[in-house]
LOMAR-746191 format. One record per residue (C-alpha): residue in one letter; x, y, z. Coordinates in steps of 0.2 Angstrom, whole numbers, plus 5000, padded with zeros to 4 digits. Example, Ala and Ser with C-alpha at 12.3 -4.5 7.8 and 13.67 -1.06 7.14 Angstrom:
REM LOMAR-746191
A506249785039;S506849955036;
REM end
This chain:
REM LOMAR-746191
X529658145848;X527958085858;X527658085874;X527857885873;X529657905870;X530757905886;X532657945884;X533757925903;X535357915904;X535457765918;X537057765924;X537157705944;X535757575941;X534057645948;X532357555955;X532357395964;X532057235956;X530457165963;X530756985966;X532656955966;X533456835956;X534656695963;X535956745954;X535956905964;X535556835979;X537156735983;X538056885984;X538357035978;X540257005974;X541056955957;X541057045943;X539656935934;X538456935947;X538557125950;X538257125930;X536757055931;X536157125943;X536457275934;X535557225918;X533957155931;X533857335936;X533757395920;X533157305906;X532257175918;X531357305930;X530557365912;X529957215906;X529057175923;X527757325922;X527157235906;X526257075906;X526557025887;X528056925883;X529457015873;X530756965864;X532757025866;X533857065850;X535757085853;X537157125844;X538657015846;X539357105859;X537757095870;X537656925864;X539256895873;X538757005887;X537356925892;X537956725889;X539456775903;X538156815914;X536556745915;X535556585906;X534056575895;X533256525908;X533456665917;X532956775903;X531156655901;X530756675917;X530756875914;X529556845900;X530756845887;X530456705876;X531456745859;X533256795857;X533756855840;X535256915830;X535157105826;X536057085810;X535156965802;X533556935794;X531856935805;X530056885803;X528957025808;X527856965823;X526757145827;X526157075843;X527657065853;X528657215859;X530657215855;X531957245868;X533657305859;X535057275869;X536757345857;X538057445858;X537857645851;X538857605836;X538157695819;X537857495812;X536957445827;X535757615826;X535357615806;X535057395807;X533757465823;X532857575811;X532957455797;X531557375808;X530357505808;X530657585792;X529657585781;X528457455790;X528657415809;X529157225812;X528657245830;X527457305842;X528457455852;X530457445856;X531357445872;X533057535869;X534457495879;X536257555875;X537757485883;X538757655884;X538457855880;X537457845862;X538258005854;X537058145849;X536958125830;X536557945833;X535157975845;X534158115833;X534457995819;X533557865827;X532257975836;X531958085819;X531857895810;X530557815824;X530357905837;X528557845839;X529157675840;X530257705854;X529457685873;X531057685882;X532857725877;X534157705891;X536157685892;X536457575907;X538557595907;X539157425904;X540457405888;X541557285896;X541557095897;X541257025915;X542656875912;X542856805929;X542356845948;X543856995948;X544256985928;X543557095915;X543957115898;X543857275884;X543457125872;X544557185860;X546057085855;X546457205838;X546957345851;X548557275855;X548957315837;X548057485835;X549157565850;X550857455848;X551057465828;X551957595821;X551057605808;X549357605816;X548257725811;X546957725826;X547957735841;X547257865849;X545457815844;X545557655852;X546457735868;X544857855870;X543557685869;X544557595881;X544357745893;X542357735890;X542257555894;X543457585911;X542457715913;X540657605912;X541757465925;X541857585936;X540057665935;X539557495937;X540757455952;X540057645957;X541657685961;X542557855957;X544357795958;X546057895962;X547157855948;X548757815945;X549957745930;X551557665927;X552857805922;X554057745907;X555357845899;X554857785881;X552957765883;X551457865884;X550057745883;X549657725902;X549957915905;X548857945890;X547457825897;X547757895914;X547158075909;X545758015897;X544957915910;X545058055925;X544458175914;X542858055907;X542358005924;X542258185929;X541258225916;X540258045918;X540058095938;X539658285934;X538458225922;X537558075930;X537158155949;X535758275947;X535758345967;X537758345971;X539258285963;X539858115968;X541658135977;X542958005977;X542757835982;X544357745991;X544557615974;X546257645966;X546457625948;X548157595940;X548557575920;X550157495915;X550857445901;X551157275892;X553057325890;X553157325909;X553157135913;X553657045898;X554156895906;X552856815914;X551656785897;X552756705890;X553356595904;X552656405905;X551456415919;X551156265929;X549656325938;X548156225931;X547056345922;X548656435913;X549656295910;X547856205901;X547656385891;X549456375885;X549656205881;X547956155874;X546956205861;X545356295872;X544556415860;X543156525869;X543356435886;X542756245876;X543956125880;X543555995866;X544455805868;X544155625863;X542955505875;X543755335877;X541855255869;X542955385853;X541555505852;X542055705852;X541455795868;X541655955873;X541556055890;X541656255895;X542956285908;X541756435916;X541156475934;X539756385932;X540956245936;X541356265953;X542756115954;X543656235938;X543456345951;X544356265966;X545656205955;X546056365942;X547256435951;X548456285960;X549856205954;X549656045943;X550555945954;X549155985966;X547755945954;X548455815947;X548355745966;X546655795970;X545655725956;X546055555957;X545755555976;X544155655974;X543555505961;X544155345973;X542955435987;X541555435976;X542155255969;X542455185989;X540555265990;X540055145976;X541054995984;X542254995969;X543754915970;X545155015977;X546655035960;X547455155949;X545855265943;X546155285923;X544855375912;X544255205903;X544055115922;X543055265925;X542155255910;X541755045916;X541055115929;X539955265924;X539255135911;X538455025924;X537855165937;X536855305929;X536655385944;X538555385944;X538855475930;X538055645933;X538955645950;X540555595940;X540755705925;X541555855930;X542855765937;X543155665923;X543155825911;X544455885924;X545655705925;X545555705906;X546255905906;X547455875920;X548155695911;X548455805894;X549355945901;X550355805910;X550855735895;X551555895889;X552455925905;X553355755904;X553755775884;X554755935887;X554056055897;X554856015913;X556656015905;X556156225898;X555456265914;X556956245920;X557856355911;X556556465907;X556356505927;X558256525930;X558356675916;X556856765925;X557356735940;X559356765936;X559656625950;X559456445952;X558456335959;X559556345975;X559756545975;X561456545964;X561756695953;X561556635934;X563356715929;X563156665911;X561256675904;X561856595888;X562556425895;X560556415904;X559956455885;X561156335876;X560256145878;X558656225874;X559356285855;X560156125852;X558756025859;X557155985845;X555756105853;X554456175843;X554956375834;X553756465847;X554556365864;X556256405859;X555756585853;X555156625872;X556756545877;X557756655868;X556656825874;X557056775891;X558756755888;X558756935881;X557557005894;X558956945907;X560057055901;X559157195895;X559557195878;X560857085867;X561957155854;X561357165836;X562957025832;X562356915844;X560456945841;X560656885823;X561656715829;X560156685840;X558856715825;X559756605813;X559956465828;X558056475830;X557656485811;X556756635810;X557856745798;X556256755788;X555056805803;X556356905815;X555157025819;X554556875832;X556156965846;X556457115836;X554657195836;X554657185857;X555557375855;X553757435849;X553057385869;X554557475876;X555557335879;X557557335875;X558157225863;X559657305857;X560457355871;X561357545867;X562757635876;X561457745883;X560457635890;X559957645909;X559157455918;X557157485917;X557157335928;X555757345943;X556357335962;X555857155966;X555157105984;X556056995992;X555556795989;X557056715993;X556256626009;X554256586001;X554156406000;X553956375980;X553656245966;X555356215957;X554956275942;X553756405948;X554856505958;X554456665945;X553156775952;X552356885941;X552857075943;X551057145944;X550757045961;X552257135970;X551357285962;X549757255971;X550457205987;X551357365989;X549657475985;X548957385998;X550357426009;X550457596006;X552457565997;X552157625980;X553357735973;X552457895969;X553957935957;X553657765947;X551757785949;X551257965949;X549558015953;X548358065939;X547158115950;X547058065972;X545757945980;X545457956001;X546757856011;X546157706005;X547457566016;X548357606031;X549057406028;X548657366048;X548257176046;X548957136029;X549956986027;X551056936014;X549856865999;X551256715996;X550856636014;X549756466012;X548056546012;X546756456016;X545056436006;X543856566008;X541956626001;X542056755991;X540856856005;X542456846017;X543156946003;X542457116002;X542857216017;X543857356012;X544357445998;X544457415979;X545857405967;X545957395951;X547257365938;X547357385919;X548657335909;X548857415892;X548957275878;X548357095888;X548357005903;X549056845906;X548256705918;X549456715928;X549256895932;X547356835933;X547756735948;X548656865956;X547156975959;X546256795969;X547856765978;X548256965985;X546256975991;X546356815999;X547956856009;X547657056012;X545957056017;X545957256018;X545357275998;X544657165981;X545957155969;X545057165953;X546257145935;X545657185917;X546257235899;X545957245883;X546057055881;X546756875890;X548356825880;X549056655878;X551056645875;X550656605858;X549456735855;X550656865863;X551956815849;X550956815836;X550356985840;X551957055843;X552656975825;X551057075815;X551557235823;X552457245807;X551057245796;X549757385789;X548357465799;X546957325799;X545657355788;X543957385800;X544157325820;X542057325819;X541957195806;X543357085816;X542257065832;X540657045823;X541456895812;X542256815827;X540556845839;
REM end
């Protein structure tokens, strides 16, 4: 090794970033921002104390890393002119210095000495690894080109920054390494999740008290509870070199998938849920058809701050506001007042190019809100209905369902699509706790599935009962009560993780249901807190941090609605951030299909399925 090569393991983000940038400036909150501000401090801070310009290769996970938080513009003006794919080909340009920004995976390592052996394709390398590089790994690559190597650092940051209070594992194939029985890799994948919680929190640098959901038939959160204390431990013990960091006042509680299993497959009526359920956005692109015919595309992301505003309300809501927003901007324009369609809109954004740009996003967002719209008025309004009175097990005027299959009934006999009258019938079931085996195969044969049952019969692999047995004790949660919030219809369902996150904040959570894996200060005495279902009003995300942290992950995929949650319990219960994360974001489609190839073999390689999909 030569006296060149620097190896620190940079774990609380060290060294101030000369001139900041103005994504860090707004504020330090959301977990995007803190992210990049993360990676300034790093990889950034390195590339200011050299004048020539560099250029950055990524794998595709820091590919994905980076684009959720920062631009290219951001990177050029940090000198780095060149982003390339560590995987493929290169040209070798000897004048330039390389930054590597990858994951510590043997692949990553052995294509990073491919570069330098036998001929050097660059100048010197930068070495930045999002996580703990294991020590084979490290002497492999030092022993390879260790005279290459000026800098070599892990920064602690193996999760994906999805939203403002969302993160994600980004990795969907864990849902069937931990729930399959036949998965080979369970405890494997249950150990990476734990590094990544570990890197949130070293970037949060928080050294939360955790706690898990206690099941009688599942281990998972228990399991991931007691890697993640004893990681952090070590990560903490490790990383402070004067004296060991104590506990903050975060809280982080695990639960598993199997403990809500209604609300991801529930028709949500809340814009961004009900838009991800209904129609076909792959990777945040919302693709549909201009009225001039052409394809056009747009990414429903932060960086769109009406997406923002609107995310989280109910359709009836956006559906409202759009069309008001546009005959503002119209009576601005000394339009004629009239109905405001997309191709009257169109007229208008044709004459006035000045109008368009002003115009777009709202259009994007008229165009989304009338195709969900559509759906509601084909047939998702009738399965809301029943759908909400099997979860909720009452009306829409607070009357007992007595007999769940009467509610179920119209919603066989009616011409929906296989998946909508699956999620019917799993409501029916989640009702009450488990059908007969008789009465389960009627159901299969009237849905058509006799060939794929493992659609409703695989849920037992998440813990949930589907066959109901003598011995069988109700698992169902204790419910706040709701009966006098002001609600939507068909959104009178609240999903379980929010009563969860309300009573944390008040100090109410069971400690039999939730044991302690390990205890944080008091971090709520609940003085102030409001219940987060009164009618908040808008606030800036810098109203939001003034207290403690909490954060939540759940085992196998989070739904939006549970995403909305976390907004809706900091913006009501101003004493902590809520923030939410798992392994990945479900869609009630996805969920299904995930649950229905529980069945099948181990797949072949996880690694080779994100780098495909990347």
């Amino acid at each position: 090794m030569t006296s060149e090569f620097v190896f620190v393991n940079f774990s609380k983000g060290s060294g101030a970033v000369g001139k900041k940038n103005k994504m860090a400036t707004a504020s330090d909150h959301g977990l995007k921002r803190i992210v990049w501000k993360r990676i300034q401090e790093t990889i950034i801070t390195d590339c200011r104390n050299s004048e020539v310009w560099k250029i950055l290769i990524l794998d595709p996970f820091t590919t994905k890393l980076l684009s959720s938080c920062c631009k290219m513009s951001d990177l050029m003006s940090e000198k780095i002119t060149i982003v390339e794919d560590l995987f493929k080909s290169r040209e070798p340009v000897l004048e330039m210095k390389a930054i590597y920004f990858m994951t510590p995976t043997a692949k990553c390592v052995d294509a990073f000495i491919k570069d330098f052996k036998p001929k050097p394709k660059y100048k010197a390398a930068y070495v930045y690894f999002t996580d703990y590089c294991p020590d084979d790994l490290f002497n492999k690559m030092r022993q390879a080109c260790g005279k290459h190597i000026r800098v070599c650092k892990e920064i602690n940051i193996s999760f994906m920054p999805q939203e403002a209070q969302v993160f994600t594992c980004d990795n969907p194939g864990a849902f069937r390494s931990i729930y399959s029985p036949k998965s080979q890799d369970k405890t494997k994948t249950l150990e990476t999740l734990a590094d990544q919680l570990v890197t949130l929190c070293a970037t949060l640098d928080e050294y939360p008290g955790i706690r898990y959901k206690k099941d009688g038939n599942m281990e998972n959160a228990k399991l991931l509870a007691e890697l993640v204390d004893r990681k952090l431990a070590t990560h903490y013990q490790l990383d402070d070199s004067g004296k060991k960091k104590e506990k903050t006042q975060a809280q982080l509680l695990i639960v598993d998938r199997g403990f809500d299993p209604v609300t991801p497959i529930l028709h949500e009526l809340t814009y961004q849920a009900m838009a991800y359920d209904l129609i076909d956005i792959e990777n945040d692109t919302y693709k549909y058809k201009a009225r001039d015919g052409l394809e056009k595309q747009a990414l429903l992301n932060e960086d769109d701050m009406l997406w923002v505003k609107l995310r989280h309300q109910h359709i009836a809501e956006v559906s409202a506001q759009i069309p008001k927003m546009v005959k503002e901007i119209s009576a601005s324009k000394k339009q004629p007042d009239g109905k405001i369609t997309i191709s009257n809109l169109a007229q208008m954004m044709k004459k006035m190019p000045a109008f368009r740009k002003q115009m777009t996003e709202k259009t994007i967002h008229l165009q989304l809100a009338e195709d969900c719209m559509k759906h509601f008025a084909n047939n998702v309004e009738k399965l809301c209905k029943a759908e909400q009175d099997l979860a909720v097990g009452a009306d829409v005027d607070g009357l007992k369902v007595k007999d769940p299959m009467r509610t179920l009934l119209p919603v066989l006999l009616n011409p929906y699509s296989k998946h909508d009258k699956i999620r019917a019938v799993l409501l029916y079931i989640f009702s009450l706790n488990g059908t007969t085996e008789e009465n389960l195969n009627k159901l299969i044969e009237h849905v058509k599935i006799e060939g794929e049952p493992e659609y409703i019969q695989n849920w037992k692999e998440l813990g949930v009962p589907i066959i109901i047995t003598p011995s069988f004790f109700s698992r169902k949660p204790n419910r706040r009560d709701h009966s006098q919030e002001e609600r939507y219809s068909l959104s009178r369902w609240i999903p379980t993780i929010k009563d969860v996150m309300e009573d944390v904040v008040e100090n109410k959570l069971d400690t039999k249901e939730w044991p302690h894996q390990s205890e944080c200060p008091a971090a709520w005495n609940g003085s102030g807190a409001v219940s987060a279902r009164q009618k908040h009003r808008a606030s800036t995300q810098d109203d939001r941090r003034t207290g403690s942290r909490l954060i939540i992950f759940v085992i196998g995929g989070i739904s939006f609605s549970e995403m909305r949650c976390a907004y809706e319990v900091t913006r009501a219960m101003k004493t902590c951030e809520v923030i939410i994360g798992s392994s990945h974001i479900l869609t009630p489609t996805v969920l299904l299909d995930d649950i229905k190839a529980l069945s099948k073999g181990p797949m072949e390689s996880f690694t080779l399925e994100v780098e495909t999909k990347a």
